[in-house]
C-alpha positions in Angstrom: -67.4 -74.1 -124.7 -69.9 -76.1 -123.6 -69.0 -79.3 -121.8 -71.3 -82.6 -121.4 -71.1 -85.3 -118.9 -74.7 -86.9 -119.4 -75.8 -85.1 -116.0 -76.2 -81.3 -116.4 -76.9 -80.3 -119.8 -79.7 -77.4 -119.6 -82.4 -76.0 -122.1 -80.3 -72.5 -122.0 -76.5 -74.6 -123.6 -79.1 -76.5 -125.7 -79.9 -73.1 -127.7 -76.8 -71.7 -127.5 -75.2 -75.1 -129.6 -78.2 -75.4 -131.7 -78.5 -71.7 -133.0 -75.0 -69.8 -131.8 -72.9 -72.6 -132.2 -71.2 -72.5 -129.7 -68.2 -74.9 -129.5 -69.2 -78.6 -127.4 -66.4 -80.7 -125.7 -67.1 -83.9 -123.6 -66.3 -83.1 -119.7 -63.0 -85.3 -118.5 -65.4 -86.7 -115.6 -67.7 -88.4 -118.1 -64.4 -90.6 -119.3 -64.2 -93.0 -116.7 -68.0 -94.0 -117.0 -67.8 -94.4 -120.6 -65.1 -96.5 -121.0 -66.2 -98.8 -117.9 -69.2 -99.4 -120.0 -67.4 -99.5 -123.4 -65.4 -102.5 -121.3 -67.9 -104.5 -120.1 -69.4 -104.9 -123.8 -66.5 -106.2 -125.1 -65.9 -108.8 -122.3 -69.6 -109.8 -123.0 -68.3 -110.2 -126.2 -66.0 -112.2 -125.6 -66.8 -114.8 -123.4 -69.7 -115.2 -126.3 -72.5 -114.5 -123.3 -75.9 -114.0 -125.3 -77.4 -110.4 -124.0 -80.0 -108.5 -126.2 -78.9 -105.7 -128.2 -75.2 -106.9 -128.4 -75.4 -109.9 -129.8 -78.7 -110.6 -131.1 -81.6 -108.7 -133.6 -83.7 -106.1 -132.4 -87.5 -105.7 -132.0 -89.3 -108.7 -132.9 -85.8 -110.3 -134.3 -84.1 -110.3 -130.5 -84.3 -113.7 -130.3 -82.1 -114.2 -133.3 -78.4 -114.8 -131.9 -76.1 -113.2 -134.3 -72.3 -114.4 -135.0 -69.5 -112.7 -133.8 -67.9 -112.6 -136.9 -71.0 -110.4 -138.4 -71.8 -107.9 -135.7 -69.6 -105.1 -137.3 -72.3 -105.8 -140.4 -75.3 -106.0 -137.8 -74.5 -101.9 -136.6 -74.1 -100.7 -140.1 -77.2 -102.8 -141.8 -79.3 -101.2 -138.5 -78.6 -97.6 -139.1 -78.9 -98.2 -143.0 -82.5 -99.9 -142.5 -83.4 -97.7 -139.8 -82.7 -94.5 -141.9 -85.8 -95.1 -143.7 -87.8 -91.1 -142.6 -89.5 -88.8 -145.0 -90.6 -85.3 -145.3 -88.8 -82.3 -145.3 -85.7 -82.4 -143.7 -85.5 -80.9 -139.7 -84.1 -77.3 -139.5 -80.4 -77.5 -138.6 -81.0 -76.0 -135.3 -83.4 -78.8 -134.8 -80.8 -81.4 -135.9 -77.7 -79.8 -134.0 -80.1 -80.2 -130.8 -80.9 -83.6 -131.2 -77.2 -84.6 -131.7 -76.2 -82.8 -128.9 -78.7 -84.5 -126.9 -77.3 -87.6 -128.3 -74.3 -87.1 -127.2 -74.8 -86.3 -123.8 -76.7 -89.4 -123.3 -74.3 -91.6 -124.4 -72.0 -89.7 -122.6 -73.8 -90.6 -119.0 -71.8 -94.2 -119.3 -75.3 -96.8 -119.7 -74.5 -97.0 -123.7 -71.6 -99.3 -123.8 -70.2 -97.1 -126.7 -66.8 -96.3 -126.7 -65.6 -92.4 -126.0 -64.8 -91.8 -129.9 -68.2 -92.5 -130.7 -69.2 -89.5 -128.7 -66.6 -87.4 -129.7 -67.3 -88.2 -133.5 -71.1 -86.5 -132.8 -69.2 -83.6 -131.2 -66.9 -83.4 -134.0 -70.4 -82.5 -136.3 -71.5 -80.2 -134.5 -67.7 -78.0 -134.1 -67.6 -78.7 -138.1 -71.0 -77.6 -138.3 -72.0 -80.5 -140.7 -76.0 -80.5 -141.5 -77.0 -83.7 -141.7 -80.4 -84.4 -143.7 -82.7 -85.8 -141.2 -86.5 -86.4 -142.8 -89.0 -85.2 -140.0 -91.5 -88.0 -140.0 -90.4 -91.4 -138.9 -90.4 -91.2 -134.9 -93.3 -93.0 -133.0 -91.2 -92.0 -130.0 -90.6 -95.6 -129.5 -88.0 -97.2 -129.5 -87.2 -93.4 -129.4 -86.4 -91.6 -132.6 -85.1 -94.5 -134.2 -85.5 -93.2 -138.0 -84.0 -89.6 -137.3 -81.4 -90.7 -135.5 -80.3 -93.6 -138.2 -79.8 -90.5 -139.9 -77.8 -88.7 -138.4 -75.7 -92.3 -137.4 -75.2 -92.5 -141.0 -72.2 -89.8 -141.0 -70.5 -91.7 -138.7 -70.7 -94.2 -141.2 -69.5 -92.6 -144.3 -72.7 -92.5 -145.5 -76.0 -90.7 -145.5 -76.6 -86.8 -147.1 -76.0 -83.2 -145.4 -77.4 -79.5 -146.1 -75.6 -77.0 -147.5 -77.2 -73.9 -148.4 -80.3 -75.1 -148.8 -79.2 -77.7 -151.0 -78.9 -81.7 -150.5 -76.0 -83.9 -151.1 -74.3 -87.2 -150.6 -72.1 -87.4 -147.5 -69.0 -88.0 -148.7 -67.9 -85.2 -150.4 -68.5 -82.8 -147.7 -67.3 -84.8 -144.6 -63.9 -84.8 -146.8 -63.8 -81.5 -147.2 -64.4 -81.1 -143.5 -61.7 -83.6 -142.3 -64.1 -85.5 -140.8 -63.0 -89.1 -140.6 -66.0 -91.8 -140.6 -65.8 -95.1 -138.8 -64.7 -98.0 -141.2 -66.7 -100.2 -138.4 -68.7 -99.5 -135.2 -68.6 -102.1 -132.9 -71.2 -104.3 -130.7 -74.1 -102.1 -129.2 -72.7 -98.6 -130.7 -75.3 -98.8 -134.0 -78.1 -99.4 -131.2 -76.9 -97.1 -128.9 -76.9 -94.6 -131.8 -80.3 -95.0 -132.8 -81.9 -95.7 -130.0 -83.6 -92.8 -127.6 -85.7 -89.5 -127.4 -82.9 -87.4 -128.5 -84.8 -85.9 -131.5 -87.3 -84.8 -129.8 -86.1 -83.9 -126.3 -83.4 -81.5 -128.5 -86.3 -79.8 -130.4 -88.8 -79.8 -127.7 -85.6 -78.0 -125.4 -85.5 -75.3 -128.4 -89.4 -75.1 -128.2 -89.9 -74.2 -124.5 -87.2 -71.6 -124.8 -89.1 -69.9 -127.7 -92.5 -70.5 -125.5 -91.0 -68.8 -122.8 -89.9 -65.5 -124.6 -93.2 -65.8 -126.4 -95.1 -65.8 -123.1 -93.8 -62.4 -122.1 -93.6 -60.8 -125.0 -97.7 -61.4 -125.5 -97.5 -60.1 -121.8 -96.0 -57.1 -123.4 -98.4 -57.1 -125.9 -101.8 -57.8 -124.2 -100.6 -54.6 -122.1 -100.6 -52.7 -125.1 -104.1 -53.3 -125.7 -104.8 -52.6 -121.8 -103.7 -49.2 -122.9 -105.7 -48.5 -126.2 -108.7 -49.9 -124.3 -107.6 -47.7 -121.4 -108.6 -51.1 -118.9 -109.1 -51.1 -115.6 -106.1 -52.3 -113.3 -108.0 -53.4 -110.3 -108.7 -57.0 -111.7 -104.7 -57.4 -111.0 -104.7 -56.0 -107.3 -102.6 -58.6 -106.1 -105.0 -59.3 -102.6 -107.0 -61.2 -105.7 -104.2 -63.2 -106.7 -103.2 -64.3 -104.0 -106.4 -65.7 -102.5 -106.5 -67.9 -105.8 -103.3 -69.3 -104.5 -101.6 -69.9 -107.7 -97.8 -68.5 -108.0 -97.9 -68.1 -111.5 -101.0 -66.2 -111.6 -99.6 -63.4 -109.1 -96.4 -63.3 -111.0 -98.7 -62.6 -113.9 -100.8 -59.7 -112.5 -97.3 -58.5 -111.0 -95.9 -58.1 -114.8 -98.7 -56.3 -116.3 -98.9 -53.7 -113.5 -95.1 -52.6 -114.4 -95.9 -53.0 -117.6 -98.3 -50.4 -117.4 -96.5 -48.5 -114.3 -97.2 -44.8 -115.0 -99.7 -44.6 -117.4 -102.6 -41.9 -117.7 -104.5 -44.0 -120.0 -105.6 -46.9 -117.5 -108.6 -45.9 -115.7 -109.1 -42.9 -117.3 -112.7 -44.0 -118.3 -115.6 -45.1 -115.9 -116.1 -48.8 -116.3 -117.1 -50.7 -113.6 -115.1 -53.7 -115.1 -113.3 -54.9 -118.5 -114.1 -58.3 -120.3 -112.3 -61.6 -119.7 -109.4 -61.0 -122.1 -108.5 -58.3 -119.9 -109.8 -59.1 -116.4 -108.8 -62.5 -117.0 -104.9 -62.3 -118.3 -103.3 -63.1 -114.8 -105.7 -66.6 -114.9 -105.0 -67.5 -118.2 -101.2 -66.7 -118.3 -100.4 -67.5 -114.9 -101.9 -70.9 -116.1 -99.7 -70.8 -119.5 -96.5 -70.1 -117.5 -97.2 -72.8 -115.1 -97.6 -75.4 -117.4 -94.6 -74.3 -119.0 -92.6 -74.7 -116.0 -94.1 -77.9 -115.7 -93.1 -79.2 -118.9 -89.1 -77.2 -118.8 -89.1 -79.5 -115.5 -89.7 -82.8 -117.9 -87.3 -82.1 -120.4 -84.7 -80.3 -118.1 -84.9 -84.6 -116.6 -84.8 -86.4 -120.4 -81.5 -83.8 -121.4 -80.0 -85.8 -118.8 -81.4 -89.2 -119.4 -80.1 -92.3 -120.3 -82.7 -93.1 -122.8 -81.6 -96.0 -125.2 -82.1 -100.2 -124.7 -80.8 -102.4 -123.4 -79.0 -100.0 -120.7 -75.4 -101.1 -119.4 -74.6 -101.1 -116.0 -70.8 -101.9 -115.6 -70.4 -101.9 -111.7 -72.9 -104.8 -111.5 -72.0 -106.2 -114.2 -75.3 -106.6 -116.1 -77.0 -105.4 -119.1 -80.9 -104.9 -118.3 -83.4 -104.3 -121.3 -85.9 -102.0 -120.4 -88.2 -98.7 -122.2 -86.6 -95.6 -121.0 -87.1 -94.8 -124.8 -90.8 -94.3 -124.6 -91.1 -91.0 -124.7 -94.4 -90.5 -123.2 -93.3 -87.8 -120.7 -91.6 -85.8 -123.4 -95.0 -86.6 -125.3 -97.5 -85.3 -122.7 -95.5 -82.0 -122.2 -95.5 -81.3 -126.3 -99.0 -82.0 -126.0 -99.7 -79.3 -122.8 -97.2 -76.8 -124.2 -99.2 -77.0 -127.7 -102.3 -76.5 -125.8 -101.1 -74.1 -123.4 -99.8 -72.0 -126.3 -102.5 -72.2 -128.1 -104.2 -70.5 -125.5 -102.5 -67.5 -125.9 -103.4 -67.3 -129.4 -107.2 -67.9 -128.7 -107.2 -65.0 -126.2 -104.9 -62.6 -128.6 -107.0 -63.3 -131.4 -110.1 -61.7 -128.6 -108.5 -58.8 -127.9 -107.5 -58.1 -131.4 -111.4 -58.4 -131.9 -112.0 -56.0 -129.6 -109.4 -53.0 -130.8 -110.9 -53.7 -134.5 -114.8 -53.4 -133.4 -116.2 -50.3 -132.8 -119.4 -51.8 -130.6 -116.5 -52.9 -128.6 -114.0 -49.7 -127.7 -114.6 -46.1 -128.6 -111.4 -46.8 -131.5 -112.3 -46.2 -135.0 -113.8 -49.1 -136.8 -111.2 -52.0 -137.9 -108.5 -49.0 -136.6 -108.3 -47.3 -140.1 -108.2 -43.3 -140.1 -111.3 -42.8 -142.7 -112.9 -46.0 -142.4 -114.8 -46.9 -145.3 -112.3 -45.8 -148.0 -110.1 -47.6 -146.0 -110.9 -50.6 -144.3 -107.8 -50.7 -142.3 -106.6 -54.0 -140.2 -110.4 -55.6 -140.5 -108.5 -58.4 -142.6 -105.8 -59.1 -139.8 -108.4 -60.3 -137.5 -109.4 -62.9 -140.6 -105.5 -63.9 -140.5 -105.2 -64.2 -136.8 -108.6 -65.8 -136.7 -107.6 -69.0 -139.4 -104.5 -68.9 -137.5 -106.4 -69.9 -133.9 -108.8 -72.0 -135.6 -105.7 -74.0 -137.2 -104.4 -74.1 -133.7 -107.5 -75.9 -132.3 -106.7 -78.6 -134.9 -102.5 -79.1 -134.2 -103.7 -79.1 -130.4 -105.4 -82.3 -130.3 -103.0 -84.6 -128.3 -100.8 -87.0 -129.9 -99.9 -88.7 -126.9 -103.3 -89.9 -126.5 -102.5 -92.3 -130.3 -100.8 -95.5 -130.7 -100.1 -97.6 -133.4 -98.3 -101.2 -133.0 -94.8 -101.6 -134.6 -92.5 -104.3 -135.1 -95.1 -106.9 -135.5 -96.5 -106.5 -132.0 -93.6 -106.7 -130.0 -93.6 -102.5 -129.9 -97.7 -102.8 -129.1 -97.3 -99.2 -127.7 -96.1 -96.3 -128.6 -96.2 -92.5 -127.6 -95.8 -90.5 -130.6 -93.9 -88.1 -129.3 -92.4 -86.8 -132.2 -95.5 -86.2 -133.9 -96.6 -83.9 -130.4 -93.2 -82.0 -130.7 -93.8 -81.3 -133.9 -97.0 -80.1 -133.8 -96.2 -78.0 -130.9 -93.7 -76.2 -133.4 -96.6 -75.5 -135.7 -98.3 -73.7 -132.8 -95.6 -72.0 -131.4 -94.8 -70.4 -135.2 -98.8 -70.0 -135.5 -99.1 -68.0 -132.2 -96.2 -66.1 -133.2 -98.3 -64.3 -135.8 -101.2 -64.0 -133.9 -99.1 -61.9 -131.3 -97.1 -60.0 -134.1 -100.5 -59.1 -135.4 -101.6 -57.9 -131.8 -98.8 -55.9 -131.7 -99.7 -54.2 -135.0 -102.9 -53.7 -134.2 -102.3 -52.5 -130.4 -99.6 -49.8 -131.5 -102.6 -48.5 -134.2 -105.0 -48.1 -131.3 -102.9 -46.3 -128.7 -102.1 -43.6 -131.1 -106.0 -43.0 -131.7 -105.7 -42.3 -127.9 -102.7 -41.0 -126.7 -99.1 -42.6 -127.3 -97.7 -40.0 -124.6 -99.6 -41.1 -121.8 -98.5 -44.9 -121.8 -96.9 -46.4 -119.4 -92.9 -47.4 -118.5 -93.3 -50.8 -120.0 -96.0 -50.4 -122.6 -94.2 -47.0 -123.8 -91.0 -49.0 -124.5 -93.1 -52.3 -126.7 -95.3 -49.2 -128.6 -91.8 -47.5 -129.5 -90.2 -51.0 -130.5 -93.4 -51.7 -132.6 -92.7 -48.0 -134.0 -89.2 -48.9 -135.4 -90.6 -51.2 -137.1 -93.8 -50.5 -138.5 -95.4 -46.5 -139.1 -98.6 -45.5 -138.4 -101.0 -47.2 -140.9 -102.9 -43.0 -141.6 -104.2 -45.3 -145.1 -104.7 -49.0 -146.2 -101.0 -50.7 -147.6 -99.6 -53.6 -147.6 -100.3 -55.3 -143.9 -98.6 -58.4 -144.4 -95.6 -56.9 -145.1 -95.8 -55.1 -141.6 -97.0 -58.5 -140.3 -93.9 -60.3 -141.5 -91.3 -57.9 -140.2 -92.9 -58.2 -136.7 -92.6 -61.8 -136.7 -89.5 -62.1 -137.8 -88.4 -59.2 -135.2 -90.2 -61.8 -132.3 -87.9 -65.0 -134.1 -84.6 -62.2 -133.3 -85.9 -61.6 -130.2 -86.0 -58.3 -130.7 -88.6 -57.0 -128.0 
């Protein structure tokens, strides 16, 4: 069971709800801030106080003072215009993030929703309803208001859900569930709803996790190749290291020598040194990792956030209207991870290059066994290679675009979603450019000598084994190619 209070909800209980479902309750300490918040927006409504967001239009309509007598129809008419997305719908382990995160930011007590809304977006994720939520519509300000109308929708009655693999109204499935939809939401919950970086903080949580096992299984993988290449260990000496200074980049060097721990294949050729996609892994990946830290440290902050407008602050009694739902933090770090990423593919793809070419290594051409009748993985290098070059195009940054909403009164905007999104292409892109690594590196080390590996590589070579035989003749690659990445999306190695 995983419990939410709006203050400690981590990337780790993000995957665990989003692909194990595990169970979510709301923590009995959030209760008190909730309801002081739920409170004080009904006394503002009440003493008939004008305060954006409770009683008034939204955007470029705030100054319009709306009626008490209609602001049960203002909530519902906002998430039903705001649902207005496109595109193929989100995974569900994308959408059960996002409404997790949603929940646990309403949850921190600055929403002025009342406890049952929160509980209601719990209760869809313990029934395991799949909401249909479009993937474009986000700017990332106002936050991920088209998404998240959504998902609101449910909690309206209305809206459409998934059910394997097919779409269909609402209704009929939250009946079957038991759910219960609101017959009204009341002042500030529609916004509240809507209104925040919850999309994208919930998929961009579910991204660095991949990232991170991602990151050390091309470790794994770029050690392989050491191997094959029979590289020279001395350009991970950690004296060099740590005059650079860099923590990341000694942690780096510090893997690939236990990687290789035992083996009879590194420097086991005269060479005074190796190229940069050897010599230089404990650089580039100690600079990978440490940008991923970096950007696990930003959204570790937004999981917690109270991102939505106007924000309510019940022990001062006052509702202040600021931006904490421009998501340009969450947008730089999709941006850096999707370049970061990217740069594991770009120095895969090299090493790959340099197991299939003969004027590179003393391995058969292109790996095959009779080369010329077969031609062996030359064409895997073409895959990987379209693969980086696509990745050079999803990593230009997002963050760095705006377009003006609302007419002008949301004049900037971070496009956040757009960054997250693309930095899911490049994480799924990179994927195949290791799995094809992994291919190609398990070829060359039985040209050389499987025996002799080392501890680490030994065990990623057998793994690779189970999985995929010897290639002694040209078949089918992409077969092999596809049961390797979808070994790396079990986390298998």
């Amino acid at each position: 069971m995983i419990k939410i209070d709006g203050e400690s909800l981590t990337t780790f209980e993000v995957d665990e709800v989003a692909r194990l479902k595990a169970k979510v309750s709301l923590s009995d300490d959030a209760y008190t801030k909730i309801d002081d918040s739920s409170d004080f927006i009904a006394s503002i409504i009440d003493s008939g106080k004008v305060v954006y967001g409770v009683n008034t239009g939204f955007g470029k309509l705030s100054e319009t003072v709306i009626p008490k007598d209609l602001l049960h129809q203002l909530q519902e008419n906002l998430i039903k215009s705001h649902a207005s997305g496109t595109g193929k719908s989100l995974r569900e382990e994308e959408v059960r993030a996002s409404i997790l995160v949603r929940a646990n930011t309403l949850a921190k007590g600055y929403s002025g929703v009342r406890r049952i809304v929160i509980e209601k977006l719990i209760e869809l994720l313990n029934k395991e309803i799949y909401p249909y939520v479009p993937s474009f519509g986000s700017l990332g300000a106002s936050g991920d208001l088209a998404p998240l109308a959504h998902i609101a929708l449910l909690l309206i009655g209305k809206g459409r859900v998934i059910s394997k693999g097919n779409v269909f109204e609402a209704q009929d499935t939250l009946k079957s569930a038991g759910f219960k939809p609101f017959s009204f939401l009341n002042a500030k919950e529609g916004l509240a709803l809507i209104n925040g970086t919850s999309v994208e903080t919930g998929i961009f949580a579910l991204i660095i996790r991949d990232s991170k096992y991602l990151f050390d299984v091309s470790l794994k993988a770029s050690a392989l190749s050491m191997e094959a290449l029979r590289a020279r260990s001395e350009a991970f000496d950690p004296r060099i290291q740590k005059v650079r200074g860099i923590v990341e980049q000694s942690e780096t060097a510090e893997r690939i020598l236990k990687e290789i721990s035992g083996s009879s294949l590194i420097n086991s050729v005269p060479r005074v040194q190796d190229a940069y996609t050897i010599r230089c892994i404990p650089q580039v990946y100690g600079a990978v990792l440490k940008s991923l830290r970096f950007a696990e440290d930003i959204i570790s902050t937004e999981l917690n956030a109270a991102t939505d407008n106007p924000l309510v602050f019940a022990n001062d009694s006052e509702v202040l209207s600021g931006g904490n739902f421009h998501a340009e933090p969450v947008s730089f770090a999709a941006d850096q991870v999707a370049i970061a990423i990217s740069e594991i593919g770009n120095i895969t793809e090299r090493r790959v290059n340099r197991l299939l070419n003969p004027s590179l290594s003393n391995l058969p051409p292109f790996l095959a066994k009779e080369s010329g009748v077969n031609s062996g993985f030359m064409v895997l290098q073409y895959t990987a290679a379209s693969l980086v070059s696509m990745n050079k195009v999803l990593s230009h940054p997002a963050s760095v675009d705006s377009i003006p909403v609302s007419a002008d009164q949301e004049d900037h905007v971070s496009m956040g979603m757009d960054a997250v999104l693309k930095a899911c292409d490049v994480l799924d892109n990179v994927k195949r450019i290791v799995a094809i690594e992994l291919l190609s590196a398990a070829q060359a080390v039985d040209f050389v000598g499987g025996k002799n590996l080392g501890k680490g590589t030994y065990l990623t070579y057998s793994k690779v084994r189970e999985i995929a035989p010897f290639a002694d003749k040209d078949r089918e690659f992409s077969y092999d190619l596809e049961k390797i990445y979808e070994k790396l999306n079990q986390r298998y190695f």
